[in-house]
C-alpha positions, 0 to 999 in steps of 0.5 A: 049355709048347709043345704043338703037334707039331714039323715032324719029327713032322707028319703029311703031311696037316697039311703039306698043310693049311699049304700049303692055307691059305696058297694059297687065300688071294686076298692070296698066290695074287695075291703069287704070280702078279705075282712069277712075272710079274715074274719071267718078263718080266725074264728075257724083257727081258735075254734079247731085249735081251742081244745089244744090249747094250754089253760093259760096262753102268752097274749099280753105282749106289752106287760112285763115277763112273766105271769102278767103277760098269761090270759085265758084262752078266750081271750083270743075271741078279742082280736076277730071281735074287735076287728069285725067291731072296727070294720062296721064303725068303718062302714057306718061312717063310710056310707055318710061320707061315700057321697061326698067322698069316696076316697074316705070311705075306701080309705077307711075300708083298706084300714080295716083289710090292715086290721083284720089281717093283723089281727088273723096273723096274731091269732095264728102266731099266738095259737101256734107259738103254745101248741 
């Protein structure tokens, strides 16, 4: 039998404790800075580089060679959106299992740093493969 209070009926000062102890962890304050980081200079990249870019731009890598593959400049707004998306999921479910287990929720945090550094180097690679 499960014990512990459900989320509906946690006072807010063990809500906070959650946030306290998944923030003061080095592991997932640095997961977080680099994320925001990354973040902040592909937002920074695609904004600067938007006017030079040709209208359409190679993104589709998986489709077949050719027109397929072309998509609107805009498009590149998917890879920090997405992974600003992924890291808040991350952090959503961090702070319900950082109690318990916080090798989890810095787990999942480093997932995040790998995502949004993959996704700054593909942004980087795409803009500086069409100007």
């Amino acid at each position: 039998m499960d014990i512990r209070p459900t989320t509906k009926n946690t006072p807010t000062h063990i809500k906070g404790l959650r946030w306290r102890i998944l923030y003061n962890n080095k592991i997932v304050m640095g997961s977080t800075v680099i994320v925001l980081l990354c973040y902040c200079i592909a937002l920074l990249t695609i904004i600067l580089n938007f006017s030079k870019l040709p209208p359409l731009i190679p993104l589709w890598y998986s489709k077949p060679w050719g027109p397929e593959r072309l998509a609107h400049p805009l498009w590149l707004f998917l890879f920090p959106l997405s992974s600003i998306a992924w890291y808040t999921l991350d952090v959503l479910l961090s702070v319900f299992i950082s109690s318990q287990f916080l090798i989890f929720s810095q787990l999942l945090l480093t997932s995040s740093v790998i995502v949004s550094i993959v996704s700054l180097f593909s942004i980087i690679k795409i803009i500086f493969l069409t100007i």
